[in-house]
Backbone and ligand atoms as CSV (ligand in chain L), in Angstrom:
chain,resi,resn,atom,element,x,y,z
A,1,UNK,N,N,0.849,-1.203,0.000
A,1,UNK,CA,C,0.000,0.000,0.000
A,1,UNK,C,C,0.880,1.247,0.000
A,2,UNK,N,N,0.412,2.190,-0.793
A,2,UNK,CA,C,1.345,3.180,-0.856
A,2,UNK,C,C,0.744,4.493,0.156
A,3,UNK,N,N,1.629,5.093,0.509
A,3,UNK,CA,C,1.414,6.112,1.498
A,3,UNK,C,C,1.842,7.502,1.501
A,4,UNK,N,N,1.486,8.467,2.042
A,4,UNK,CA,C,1.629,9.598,1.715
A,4,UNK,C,C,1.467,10.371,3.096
A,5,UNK,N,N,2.563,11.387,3.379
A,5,UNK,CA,C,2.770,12.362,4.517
A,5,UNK,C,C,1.219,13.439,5.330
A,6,UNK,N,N,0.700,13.353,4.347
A,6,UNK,CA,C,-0.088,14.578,4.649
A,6,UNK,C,C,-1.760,14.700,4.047
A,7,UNK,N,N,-2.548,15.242,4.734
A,7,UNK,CA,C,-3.822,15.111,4.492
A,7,UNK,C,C,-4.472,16.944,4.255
A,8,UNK,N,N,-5.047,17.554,3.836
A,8,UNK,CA,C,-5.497,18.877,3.897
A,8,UNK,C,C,-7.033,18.287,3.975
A,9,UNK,N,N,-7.890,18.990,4.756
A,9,UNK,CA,C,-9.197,19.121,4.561
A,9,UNK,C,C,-9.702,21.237,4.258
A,10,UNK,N,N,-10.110,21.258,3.056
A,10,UNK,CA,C,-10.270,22.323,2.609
A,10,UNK,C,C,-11.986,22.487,2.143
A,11,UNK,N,N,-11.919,24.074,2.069
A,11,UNK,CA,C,-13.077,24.031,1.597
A,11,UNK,C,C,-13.281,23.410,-0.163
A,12,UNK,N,N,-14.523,23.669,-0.955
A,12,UNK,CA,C,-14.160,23.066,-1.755
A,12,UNK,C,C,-14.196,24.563,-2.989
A,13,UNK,N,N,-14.596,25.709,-2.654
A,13,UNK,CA,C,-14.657,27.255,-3.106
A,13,UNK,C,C,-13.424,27.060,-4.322
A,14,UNK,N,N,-14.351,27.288,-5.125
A,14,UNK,CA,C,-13.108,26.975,-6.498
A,14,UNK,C,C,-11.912,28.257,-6.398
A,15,UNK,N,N,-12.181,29.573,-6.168
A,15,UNK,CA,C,-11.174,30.440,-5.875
A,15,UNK,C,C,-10.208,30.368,-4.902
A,16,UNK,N,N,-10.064,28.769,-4.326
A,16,UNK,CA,C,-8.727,28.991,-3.378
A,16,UNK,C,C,-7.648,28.258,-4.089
A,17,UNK,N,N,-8.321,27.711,-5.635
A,17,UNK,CA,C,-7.272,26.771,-5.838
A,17,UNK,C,C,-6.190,26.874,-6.455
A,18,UNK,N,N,-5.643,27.678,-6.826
A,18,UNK,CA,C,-4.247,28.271,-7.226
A,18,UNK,C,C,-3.483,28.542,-6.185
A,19,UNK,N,N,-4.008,29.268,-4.940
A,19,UNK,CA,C,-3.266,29.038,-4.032
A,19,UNK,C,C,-3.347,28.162,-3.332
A,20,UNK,N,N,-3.885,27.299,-3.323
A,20,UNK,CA,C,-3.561,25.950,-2.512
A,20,UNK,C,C,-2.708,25.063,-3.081
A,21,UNK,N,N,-2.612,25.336,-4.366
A,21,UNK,CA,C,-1.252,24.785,-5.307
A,21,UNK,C,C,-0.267,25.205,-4.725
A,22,UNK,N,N,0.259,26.310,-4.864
A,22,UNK,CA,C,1.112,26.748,-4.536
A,22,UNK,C,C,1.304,27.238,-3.036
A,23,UNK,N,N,0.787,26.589,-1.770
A,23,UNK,CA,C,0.836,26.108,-0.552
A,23,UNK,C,C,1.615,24.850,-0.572
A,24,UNK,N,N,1.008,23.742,-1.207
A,24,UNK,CA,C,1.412,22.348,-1.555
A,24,UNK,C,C,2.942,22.690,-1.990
A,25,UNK,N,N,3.200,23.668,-3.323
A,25,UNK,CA,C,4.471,23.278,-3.450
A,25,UNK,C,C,5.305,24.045,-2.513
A,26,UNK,N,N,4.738,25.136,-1.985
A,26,UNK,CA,C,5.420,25.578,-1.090
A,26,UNK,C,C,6.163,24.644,0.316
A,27,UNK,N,N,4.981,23.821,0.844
A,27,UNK,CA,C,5.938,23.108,1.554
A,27,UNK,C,C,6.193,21.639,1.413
A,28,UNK,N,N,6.300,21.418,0.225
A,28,UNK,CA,C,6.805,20.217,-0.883
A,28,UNK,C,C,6.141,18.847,-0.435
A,29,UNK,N,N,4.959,19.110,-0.631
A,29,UNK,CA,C,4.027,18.428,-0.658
A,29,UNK,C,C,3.215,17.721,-2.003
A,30,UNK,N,N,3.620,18.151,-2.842
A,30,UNK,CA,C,2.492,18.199,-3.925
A,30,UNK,C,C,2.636,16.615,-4.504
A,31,UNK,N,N,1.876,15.815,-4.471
A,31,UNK,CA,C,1.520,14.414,-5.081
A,31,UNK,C,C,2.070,13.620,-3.350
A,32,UNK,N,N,1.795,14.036,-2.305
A,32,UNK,CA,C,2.057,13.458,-0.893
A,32,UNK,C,C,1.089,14.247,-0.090
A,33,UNK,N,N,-0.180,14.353,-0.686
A,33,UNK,CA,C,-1.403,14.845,0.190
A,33,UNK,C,C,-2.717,14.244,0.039
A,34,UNK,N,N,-3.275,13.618,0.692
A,34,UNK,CA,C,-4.561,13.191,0.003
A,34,UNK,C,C,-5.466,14.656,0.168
A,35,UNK,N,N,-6.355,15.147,-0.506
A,35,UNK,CA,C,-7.263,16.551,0.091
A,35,UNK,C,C,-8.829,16.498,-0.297
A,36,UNK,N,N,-9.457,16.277,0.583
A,36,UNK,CA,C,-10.822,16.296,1.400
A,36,UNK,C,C,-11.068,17.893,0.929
A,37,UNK,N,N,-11.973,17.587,0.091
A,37,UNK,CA,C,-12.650,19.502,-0.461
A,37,UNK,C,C,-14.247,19.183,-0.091
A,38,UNK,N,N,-14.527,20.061,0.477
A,38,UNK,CA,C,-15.828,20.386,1.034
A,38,UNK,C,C,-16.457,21.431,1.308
A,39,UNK,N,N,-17.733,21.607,1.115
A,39,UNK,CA,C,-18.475,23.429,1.202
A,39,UNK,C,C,-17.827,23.572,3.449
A,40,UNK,N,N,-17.367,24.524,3.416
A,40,UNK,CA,C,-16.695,25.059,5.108
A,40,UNK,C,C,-15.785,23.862,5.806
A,41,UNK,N,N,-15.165,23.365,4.761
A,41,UNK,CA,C,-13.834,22.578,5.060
A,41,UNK,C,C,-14.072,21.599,6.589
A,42,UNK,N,N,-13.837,22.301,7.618
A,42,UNK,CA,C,-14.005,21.264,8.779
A,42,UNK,C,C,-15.700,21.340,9.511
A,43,UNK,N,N,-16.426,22.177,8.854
A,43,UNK,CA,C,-17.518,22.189,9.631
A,43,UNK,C,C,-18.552,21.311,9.881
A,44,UNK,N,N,-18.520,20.711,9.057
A,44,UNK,CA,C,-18.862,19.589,8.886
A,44,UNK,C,C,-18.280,18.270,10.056
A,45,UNK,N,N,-17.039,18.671,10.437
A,45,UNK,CA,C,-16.700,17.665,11.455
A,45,UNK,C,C,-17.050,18.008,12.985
A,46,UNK,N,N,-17.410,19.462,13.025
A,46,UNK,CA,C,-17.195,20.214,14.678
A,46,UNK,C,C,-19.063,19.884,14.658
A,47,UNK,N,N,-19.300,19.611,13.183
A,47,UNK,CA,C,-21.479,19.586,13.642
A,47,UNK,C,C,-21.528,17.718,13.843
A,48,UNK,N,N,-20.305,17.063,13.284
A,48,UNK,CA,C,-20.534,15.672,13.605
A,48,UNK,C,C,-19.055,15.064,13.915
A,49,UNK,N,N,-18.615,15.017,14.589
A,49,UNK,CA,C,-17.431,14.208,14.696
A,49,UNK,C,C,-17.241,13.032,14.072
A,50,UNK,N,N,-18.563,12.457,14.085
A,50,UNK,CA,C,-18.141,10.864,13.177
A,50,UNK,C,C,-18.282,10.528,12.030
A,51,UNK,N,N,-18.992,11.902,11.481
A,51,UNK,CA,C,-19.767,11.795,10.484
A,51,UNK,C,C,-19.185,12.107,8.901
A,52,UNK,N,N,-19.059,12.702,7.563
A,52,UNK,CA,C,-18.275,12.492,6.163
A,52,UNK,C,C,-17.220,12.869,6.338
A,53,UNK,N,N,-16.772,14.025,6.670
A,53,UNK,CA,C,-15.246,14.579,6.843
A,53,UNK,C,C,-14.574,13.552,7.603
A,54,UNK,N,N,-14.997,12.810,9.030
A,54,UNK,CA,C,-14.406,12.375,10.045
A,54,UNK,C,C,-14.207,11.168,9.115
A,55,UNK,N,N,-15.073,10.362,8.543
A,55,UNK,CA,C,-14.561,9.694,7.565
A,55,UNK,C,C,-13.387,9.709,6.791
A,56,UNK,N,N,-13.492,10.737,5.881
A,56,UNK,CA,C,-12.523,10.643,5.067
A,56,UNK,C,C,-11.428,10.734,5.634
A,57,UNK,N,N,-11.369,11.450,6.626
A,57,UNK,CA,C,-9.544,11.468,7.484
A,57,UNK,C,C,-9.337,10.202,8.168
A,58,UNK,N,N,-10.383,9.613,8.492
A,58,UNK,CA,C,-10.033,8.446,8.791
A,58,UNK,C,C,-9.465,7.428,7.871
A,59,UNK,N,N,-10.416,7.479,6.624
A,59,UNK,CA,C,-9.602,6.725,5.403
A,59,UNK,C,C,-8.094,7.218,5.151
A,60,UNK,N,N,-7.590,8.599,5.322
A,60,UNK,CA,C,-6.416,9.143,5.086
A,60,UNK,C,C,-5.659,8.216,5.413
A,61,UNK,N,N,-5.731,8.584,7.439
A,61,UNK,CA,C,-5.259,7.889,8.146
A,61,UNK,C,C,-4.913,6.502,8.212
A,62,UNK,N,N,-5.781,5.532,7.931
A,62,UNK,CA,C,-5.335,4.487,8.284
A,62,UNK,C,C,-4.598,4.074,6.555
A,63,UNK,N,N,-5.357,4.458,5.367
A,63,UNK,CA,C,-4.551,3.686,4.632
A,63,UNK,C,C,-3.435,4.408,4.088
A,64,UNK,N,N,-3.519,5.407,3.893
A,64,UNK,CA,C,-1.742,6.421,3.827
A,64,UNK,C,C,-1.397,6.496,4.316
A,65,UNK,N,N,-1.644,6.225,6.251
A,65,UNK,CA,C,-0.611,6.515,6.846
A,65,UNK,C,C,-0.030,8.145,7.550
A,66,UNK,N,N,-0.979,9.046,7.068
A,66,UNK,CA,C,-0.423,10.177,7.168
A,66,UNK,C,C,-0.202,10.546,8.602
A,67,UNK,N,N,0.842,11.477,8.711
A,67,UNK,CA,C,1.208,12.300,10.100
A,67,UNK,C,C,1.129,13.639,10.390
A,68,UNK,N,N,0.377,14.316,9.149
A,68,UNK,CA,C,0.282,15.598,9.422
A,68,UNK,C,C,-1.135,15.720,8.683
A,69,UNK,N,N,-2.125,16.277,9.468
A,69,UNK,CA,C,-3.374,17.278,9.177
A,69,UNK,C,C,-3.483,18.239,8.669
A,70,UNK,N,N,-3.594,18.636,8.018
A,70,UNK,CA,C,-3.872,20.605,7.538
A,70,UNK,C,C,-5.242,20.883,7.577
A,71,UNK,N,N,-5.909,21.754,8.281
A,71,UNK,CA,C,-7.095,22.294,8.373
A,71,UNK,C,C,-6.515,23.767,7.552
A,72,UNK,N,N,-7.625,23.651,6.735
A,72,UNK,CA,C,-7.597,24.723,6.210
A,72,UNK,C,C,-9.091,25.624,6.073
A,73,UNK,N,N,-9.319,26.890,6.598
A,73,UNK,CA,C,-10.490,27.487,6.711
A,73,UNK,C,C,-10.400,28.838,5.731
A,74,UNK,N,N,-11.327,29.385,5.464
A,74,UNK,CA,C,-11.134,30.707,4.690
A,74,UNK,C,C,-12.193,31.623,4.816
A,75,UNK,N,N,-11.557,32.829,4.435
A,75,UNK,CA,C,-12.623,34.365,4.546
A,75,UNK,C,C,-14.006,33.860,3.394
A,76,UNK,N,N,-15.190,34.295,3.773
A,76,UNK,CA,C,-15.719,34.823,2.811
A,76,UNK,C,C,-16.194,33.417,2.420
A,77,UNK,N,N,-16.324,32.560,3.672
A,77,UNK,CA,C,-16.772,31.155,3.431
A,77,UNK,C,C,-18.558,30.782,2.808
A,78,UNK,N,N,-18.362,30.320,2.170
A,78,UNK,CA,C,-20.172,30.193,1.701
A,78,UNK,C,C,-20.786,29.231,2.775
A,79,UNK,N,N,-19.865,28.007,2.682
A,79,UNK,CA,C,-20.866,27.089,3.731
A,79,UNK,C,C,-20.652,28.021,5.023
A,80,UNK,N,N,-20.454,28.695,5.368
A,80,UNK,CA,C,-20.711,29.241,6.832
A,80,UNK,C,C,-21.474,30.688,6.403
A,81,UNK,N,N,-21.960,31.142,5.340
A,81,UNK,CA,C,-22.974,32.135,5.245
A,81,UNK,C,C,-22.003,33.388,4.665
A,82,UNK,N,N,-20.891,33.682,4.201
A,82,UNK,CA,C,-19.916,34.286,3.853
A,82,UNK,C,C,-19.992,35.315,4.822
A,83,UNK,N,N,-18.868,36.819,4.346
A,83,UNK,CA,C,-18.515,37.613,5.122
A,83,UNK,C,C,-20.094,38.738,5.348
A,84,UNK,N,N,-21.136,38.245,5.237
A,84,UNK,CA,C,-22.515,38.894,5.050
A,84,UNK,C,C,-22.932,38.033,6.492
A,85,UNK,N,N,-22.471,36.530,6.913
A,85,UNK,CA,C,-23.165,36.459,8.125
A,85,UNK,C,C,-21.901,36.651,9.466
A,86,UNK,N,N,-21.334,37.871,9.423
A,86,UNK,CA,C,-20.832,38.239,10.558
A,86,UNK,C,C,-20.873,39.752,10.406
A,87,UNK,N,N,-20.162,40.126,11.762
A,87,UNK,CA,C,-20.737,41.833,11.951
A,87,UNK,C,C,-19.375,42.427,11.718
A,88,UNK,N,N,-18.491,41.563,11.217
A,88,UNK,CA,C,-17.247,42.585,10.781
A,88,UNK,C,C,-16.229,41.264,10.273
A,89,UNK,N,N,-15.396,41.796,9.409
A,89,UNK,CA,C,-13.805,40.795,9.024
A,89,UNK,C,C,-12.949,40.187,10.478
A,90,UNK,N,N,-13.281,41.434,11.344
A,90,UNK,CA,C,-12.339,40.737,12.684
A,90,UNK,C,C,-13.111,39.625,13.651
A,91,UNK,N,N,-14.442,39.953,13.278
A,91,UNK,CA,C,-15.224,38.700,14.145
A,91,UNK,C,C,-15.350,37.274,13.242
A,92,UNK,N,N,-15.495,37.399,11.998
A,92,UNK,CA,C,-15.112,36.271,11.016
A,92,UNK,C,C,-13.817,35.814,11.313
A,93,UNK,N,N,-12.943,36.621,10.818
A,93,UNK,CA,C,-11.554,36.255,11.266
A,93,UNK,C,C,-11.648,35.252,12.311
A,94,UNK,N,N,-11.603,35.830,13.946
A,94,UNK,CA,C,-11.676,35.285,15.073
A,94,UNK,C,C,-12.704,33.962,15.065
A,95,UNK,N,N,-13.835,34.030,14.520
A,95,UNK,CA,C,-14.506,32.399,14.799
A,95,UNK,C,C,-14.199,31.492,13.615
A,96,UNK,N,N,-13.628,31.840,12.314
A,96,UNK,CA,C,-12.906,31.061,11.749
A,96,UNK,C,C,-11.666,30.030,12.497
A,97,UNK,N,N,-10.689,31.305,13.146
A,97,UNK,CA,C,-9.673,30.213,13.708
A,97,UNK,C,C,-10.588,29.813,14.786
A,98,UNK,N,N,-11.835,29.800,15.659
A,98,UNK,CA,C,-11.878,29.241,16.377
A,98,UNK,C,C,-12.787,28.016,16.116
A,99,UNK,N,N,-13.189,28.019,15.106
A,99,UNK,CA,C,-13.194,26.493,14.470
A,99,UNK,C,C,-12.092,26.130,13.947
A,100,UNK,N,N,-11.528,26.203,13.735
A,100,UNK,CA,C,-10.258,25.383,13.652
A,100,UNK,C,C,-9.880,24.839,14.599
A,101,UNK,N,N,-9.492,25.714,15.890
A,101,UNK,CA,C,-9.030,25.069,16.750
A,101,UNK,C,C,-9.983,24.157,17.411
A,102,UNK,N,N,-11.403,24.041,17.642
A,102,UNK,CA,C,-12.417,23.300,17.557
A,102,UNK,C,C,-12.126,21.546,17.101
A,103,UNK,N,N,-11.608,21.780,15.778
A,103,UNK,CA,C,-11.715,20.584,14.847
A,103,UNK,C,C,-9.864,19.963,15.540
A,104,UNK,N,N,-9.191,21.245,15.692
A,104,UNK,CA,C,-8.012,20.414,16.397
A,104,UNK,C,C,-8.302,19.867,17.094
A,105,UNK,N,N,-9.162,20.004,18.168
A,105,UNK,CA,C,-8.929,19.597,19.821
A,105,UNK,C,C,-9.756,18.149,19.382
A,106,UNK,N,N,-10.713,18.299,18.683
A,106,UNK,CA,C,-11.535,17.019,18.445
A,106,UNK,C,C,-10.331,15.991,17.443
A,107,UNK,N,N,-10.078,16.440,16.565
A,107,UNK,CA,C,-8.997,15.407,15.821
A,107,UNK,C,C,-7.451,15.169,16.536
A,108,UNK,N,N,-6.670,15.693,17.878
A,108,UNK,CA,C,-5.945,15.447,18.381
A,108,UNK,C,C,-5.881,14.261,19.182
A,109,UNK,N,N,-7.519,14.384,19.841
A,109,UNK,CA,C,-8.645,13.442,20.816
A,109,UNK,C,C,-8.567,12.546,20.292
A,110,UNK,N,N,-8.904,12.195,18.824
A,110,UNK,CA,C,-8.950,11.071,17.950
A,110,UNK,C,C,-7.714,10.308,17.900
A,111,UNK,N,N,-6.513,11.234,17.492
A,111,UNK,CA,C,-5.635,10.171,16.856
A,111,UNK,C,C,-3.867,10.814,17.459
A,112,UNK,N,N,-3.552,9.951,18.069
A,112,UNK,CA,C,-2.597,10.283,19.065
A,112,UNK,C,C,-1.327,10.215,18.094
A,113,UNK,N,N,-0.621,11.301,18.229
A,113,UNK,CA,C,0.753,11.805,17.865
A,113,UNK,C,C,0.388,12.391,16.368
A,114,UNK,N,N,-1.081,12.607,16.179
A,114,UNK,CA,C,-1.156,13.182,14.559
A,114,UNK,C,C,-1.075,14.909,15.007
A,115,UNK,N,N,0.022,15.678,13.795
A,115,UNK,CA,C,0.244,16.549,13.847
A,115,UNK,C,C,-1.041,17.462,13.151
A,116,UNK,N,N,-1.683,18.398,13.944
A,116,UNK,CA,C,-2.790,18.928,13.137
A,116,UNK,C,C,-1.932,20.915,12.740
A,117,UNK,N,N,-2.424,21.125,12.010
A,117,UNK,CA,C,-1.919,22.284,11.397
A,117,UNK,C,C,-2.814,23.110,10.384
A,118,UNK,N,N,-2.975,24.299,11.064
A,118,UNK,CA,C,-4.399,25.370,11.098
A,118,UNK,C,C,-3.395,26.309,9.977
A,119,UNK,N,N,-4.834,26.159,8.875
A,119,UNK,CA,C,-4.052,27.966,8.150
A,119,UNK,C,C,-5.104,28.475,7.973
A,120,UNK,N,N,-5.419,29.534,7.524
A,120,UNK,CA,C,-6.502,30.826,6.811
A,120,UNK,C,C,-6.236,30.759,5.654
A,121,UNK,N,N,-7.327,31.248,4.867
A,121,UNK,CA,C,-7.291,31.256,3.354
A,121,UNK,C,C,-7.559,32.758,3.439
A,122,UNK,N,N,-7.621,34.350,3.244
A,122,UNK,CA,C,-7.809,35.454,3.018
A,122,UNK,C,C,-7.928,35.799,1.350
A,123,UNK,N,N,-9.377,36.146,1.194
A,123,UNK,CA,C,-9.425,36.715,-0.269
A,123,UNK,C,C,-9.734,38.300,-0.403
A,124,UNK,N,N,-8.687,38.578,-1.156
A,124,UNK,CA,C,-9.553,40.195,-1.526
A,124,UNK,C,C,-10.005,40.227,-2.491
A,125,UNK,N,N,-10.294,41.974,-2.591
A,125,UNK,CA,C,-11.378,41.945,-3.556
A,125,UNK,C,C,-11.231,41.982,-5.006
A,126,UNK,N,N,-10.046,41.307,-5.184
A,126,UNK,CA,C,-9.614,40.832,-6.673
A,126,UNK,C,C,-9.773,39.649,-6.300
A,127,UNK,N,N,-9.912,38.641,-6.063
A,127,UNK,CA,C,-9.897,37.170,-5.381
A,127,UNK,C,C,-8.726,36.520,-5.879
A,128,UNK,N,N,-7.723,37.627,-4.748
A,128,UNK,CA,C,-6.330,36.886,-4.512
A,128,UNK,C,C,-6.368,36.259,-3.142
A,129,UNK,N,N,-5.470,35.575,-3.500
A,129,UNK,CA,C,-6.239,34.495,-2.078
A,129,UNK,C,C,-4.527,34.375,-1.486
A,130,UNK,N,N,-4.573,34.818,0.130
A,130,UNK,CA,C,-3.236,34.722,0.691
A,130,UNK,C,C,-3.244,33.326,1.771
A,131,UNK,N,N,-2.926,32.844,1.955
A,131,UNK,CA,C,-2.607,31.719,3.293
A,131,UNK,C,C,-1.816,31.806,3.927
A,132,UNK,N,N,-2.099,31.772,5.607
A,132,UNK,CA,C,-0.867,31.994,6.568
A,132,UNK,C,C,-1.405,30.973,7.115
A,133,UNK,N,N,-0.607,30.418,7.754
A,133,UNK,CA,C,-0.878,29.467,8.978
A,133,UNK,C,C,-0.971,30.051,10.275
A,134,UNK,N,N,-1.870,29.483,11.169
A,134,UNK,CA,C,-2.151,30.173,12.570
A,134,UNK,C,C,-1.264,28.989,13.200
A,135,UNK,N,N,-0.659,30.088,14.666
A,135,UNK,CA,C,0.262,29.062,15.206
A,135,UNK,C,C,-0.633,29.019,16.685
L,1,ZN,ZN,ZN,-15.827,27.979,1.735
């Protein structure tokens, strides 16, 4: 069985995907990720823990093998109602990473010594799309 380092669960928003390319090659990843695309990337796991997402990382997991997680969340999310269902960019901002860290604490719970690793997706209003990782 062949195996691979790393898993991303992302949204599935067709405008992140150039930069999520070039995330991948950035940290030389690219053909060593399996990636889980879905409308609000982990939300789906913090409304069910056991339920499609938790799946698929589980498939990651056991048959690739992987040791590193990437949660990846972004501005201007549709499955979470975009930047129209919050009262500002800094309160989006803020409950974005705090689903993330949400989906960490639940996928750390799960699977012992798996490295989980939170980034942001930020689009402006050209839909350039930046990614930082939250530490
Ligand atoms: Zn989205």
């Amino acid at each position: 069985m062949s195996q691979c380092t790393h898993a991303l669960v992302r949204c599935m928003d067709f405008r992140l995907e150039s930069a999520i390319e070039e995330y991948l090659e950035n940290n030389g990843i690219v053909n060593n990720c399996d990636i889980i695309s879905v409308a609000g990337a982990t939300k789906d796991l913090i409304e069910d823990p056991e339920g499609f997402v938790a799946t698929q990382i589980d498939i990651s997991k056991r048959l690739h093998l992987i040791d590193t997680l990437i949660i990846m969340h972004h501005m201007d999310c549709g499955g979470y109602g975009g930047h129209s269902a919050f009262a500002g960019i800094e309160a989006e901002h803020a409950f974005q990473i705090e689903q993330m860290e949400k989906s960490k604490v639940i996928l750390e719970g799960k699977y012992n010594g798996l490295k989980v690793v939170m980034a942001l997706a930020e689009i402006d209003e050209n839909n350039i799309v930046t990614i930082a990782e939250i530490e």
